[in-house]
C-alpha positions, -999 to +999 in steps of 0.1 A: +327+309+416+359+291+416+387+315+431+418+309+408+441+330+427+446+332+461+414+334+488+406+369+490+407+381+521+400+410+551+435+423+563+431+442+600+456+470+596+448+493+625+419+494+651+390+492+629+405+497+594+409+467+569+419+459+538+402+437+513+428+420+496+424+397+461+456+380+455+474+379+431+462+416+427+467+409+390+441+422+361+408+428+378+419+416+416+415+450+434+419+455+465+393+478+484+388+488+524+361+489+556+361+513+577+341+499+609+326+528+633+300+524+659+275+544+633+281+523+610+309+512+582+324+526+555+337+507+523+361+517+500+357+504+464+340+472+457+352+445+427+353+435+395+324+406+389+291+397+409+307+367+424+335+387+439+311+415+451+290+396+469+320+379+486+328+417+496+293+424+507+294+391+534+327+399+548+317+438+551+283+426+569+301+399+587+329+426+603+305+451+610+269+433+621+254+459+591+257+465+553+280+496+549+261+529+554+290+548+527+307+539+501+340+553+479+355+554+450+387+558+443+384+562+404+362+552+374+377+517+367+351+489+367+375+462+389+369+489+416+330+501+406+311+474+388+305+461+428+287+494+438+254+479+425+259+449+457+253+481+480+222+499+476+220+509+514+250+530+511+256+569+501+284+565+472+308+591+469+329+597+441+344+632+423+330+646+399+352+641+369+357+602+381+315+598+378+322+615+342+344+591+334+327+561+346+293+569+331+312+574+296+331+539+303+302+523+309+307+484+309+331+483+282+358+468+306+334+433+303+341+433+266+376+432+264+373+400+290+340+381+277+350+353+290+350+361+324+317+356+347+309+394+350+276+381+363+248+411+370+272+439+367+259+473+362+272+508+362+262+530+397+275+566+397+284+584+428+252+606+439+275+630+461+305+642+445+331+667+451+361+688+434+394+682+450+390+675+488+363+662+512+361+652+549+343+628+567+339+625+599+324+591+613+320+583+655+353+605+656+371+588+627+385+616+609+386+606+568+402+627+541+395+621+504+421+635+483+419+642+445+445+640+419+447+634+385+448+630+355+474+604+368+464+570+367+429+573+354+415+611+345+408+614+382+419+594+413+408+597+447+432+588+480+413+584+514+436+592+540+432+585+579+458+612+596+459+602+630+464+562+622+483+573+594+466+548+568+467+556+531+440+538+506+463+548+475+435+531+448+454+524+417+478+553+420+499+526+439+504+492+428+524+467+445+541+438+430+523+450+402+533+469+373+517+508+369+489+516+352+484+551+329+456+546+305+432+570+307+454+593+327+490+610+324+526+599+335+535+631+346+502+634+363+508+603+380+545+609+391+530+642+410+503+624+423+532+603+441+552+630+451+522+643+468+518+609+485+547+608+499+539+646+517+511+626+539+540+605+555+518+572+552+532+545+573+508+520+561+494+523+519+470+501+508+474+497+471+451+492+446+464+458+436+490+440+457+497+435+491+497+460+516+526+479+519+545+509+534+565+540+518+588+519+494+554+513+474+563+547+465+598+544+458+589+516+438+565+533+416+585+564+415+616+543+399+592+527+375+579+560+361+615+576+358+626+548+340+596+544+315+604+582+309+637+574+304+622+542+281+603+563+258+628+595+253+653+567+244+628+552+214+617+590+203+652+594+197+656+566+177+626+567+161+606+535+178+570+529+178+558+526+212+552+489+207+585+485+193+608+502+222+583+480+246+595+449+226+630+458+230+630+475+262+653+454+291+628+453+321+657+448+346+639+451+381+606+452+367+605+421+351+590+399+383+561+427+383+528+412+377+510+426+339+542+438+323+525+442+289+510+475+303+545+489+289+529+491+257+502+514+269+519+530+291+548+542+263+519+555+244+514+579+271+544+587+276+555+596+240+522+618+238+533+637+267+572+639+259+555+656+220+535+683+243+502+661+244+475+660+272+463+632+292+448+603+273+411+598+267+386+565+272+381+568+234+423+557+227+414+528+253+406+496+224+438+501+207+459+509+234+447+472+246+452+456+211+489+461+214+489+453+249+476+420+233+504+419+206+529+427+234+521+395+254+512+373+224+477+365+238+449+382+262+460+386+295+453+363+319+422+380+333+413+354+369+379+386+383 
């Protein structure tokens, strides 16, 4: 597979902990993260196509001398699941309303993309789930999965390390990239980063981006007061969603990577600002279609 982007890569970030990183982090480039214990390795999240999971699976095997023994995931979204078939040594671990959401999703994500090399792609669901919280303990490694939600999907899943003080955000946290609420809730989302920020993370590993520190909270924190902002100022006035995301000034968000997820993410928050609930999968085909007519084309998709 030719890489269009930059060379994906394994970031050390602590003793042990790295991040997989796909520049640019754009539509489909997750990042994801091994954990590397004498017992054995733990991955978090895998990728969007074959090609790019395999890639995953020989650095992971590579950095560890073994094929991951666990795996997590962070939510239901296929750039971060359609990989979990490339590891069928490991447990996979998910919450339960994620694995709900991913078996209704399916592999719908390919058809909105059908020209990219998905490859042998299937859906894998978690076969241990949880709630809200979960701990792991590996070779002394003490690993905290975290639920929240709806926020940026109808669940999301954090796995924190306390004492190195390493946050895998999964998509609640972009950086360089513009935020994400699709299937989720902008209020849910802005909560999810308040709590966050509690943790006192001095290293986040976003979902898409480089690897950052606490102003990839900032960051996304500004973004989500001013979409508020955005949308209260076209209810007022009487704006379709699509139309205050045509007329809306980006100001510091315009260098962001994907800004045509404004069109979406309006949608959400105008629901939410009339006393509606978190969005649903089923919304997900037309949301996209004016994504589409936002940016005058599909969206460079390079997974």
């Amino acid at each position: 597979m030719p890489i269009l982007t930059g060379e994906p890569r394994l970031e050390e970030i602590a003793d042990g902990i790295q991040a997989f990183v796909q520049p640019d982090g754009g539509w489909c480039l997750n990042n994801a993260g091994l954990l590397l214990t004498p017992g054995g390795s733990l991955l978090i999240d895998t990728a969007a196509t074959e090609a790019r999971a395999r890639l995953l699976r020989a650095f992971a095997v590579e950095a560890a001398g073994t094929p991951p023994t666990m795996l997590v995931n962070t939510h239901s979204h296929g750039d971060h699941t359609f990989g979990n078939f490339m590891f069928p040594e490991a447990s996979l671990v998910g919450n339960d309303r994620t694995r709900r959401e991913a078996a209704e999703a399916g592999l719908h994500l390919t058809r909105l993309w059908p020209e990219v090399g998905w490859g042998a792609v299937e859906v894998v669901l978690p076969d241990v789930t949880f709630s809200e919280r979960m701990t792991i303990y590996r070779d002394g490694l003490e690993i905290e999965l975290r639920s929240f939600g709806p926020a940026h999907s109808a669940c999301d899943t954090v796995v924190w390390l306390p004492r190195q003080r390493v946050l895998f955000a999964g998509d609640l946290v972009m950086s360089g990239v513009t935020p994400f609420v699709l299937t989720g809730s902008v209020a849910g989302l802005r909560s999810a980063v308040a709590g966050l920020r509690e943790l006192g993370a001095v290293t986040i590993v976003p979902g898409h981006g480089p690897v950052g520190g606490p102003e990839l909270l900032d960051a996304t924190e500004r973004y989500l007061d001013w979409l508020t902002g955005l949308a209260r100022s076209g209810l007022d006035q009487g704006l379709t969603p699509l139309r205050a995301a045509r007329e809306a000034k980006l100001g510091e968000f315009a260098e962001l990577l994907d800004p045509e997820r404004l069109a979406p993410n309006l949608h959400r928050a105008y629901d939410e600002l009339r006393g509606g609930g978190p969005g649903s999968f089923a919304a997900v085909d037309q949301l996209f279609t004016e994504m589409v007519e936002l940016h005058g084309r599909l969206p460079t998709c390079h997974a």
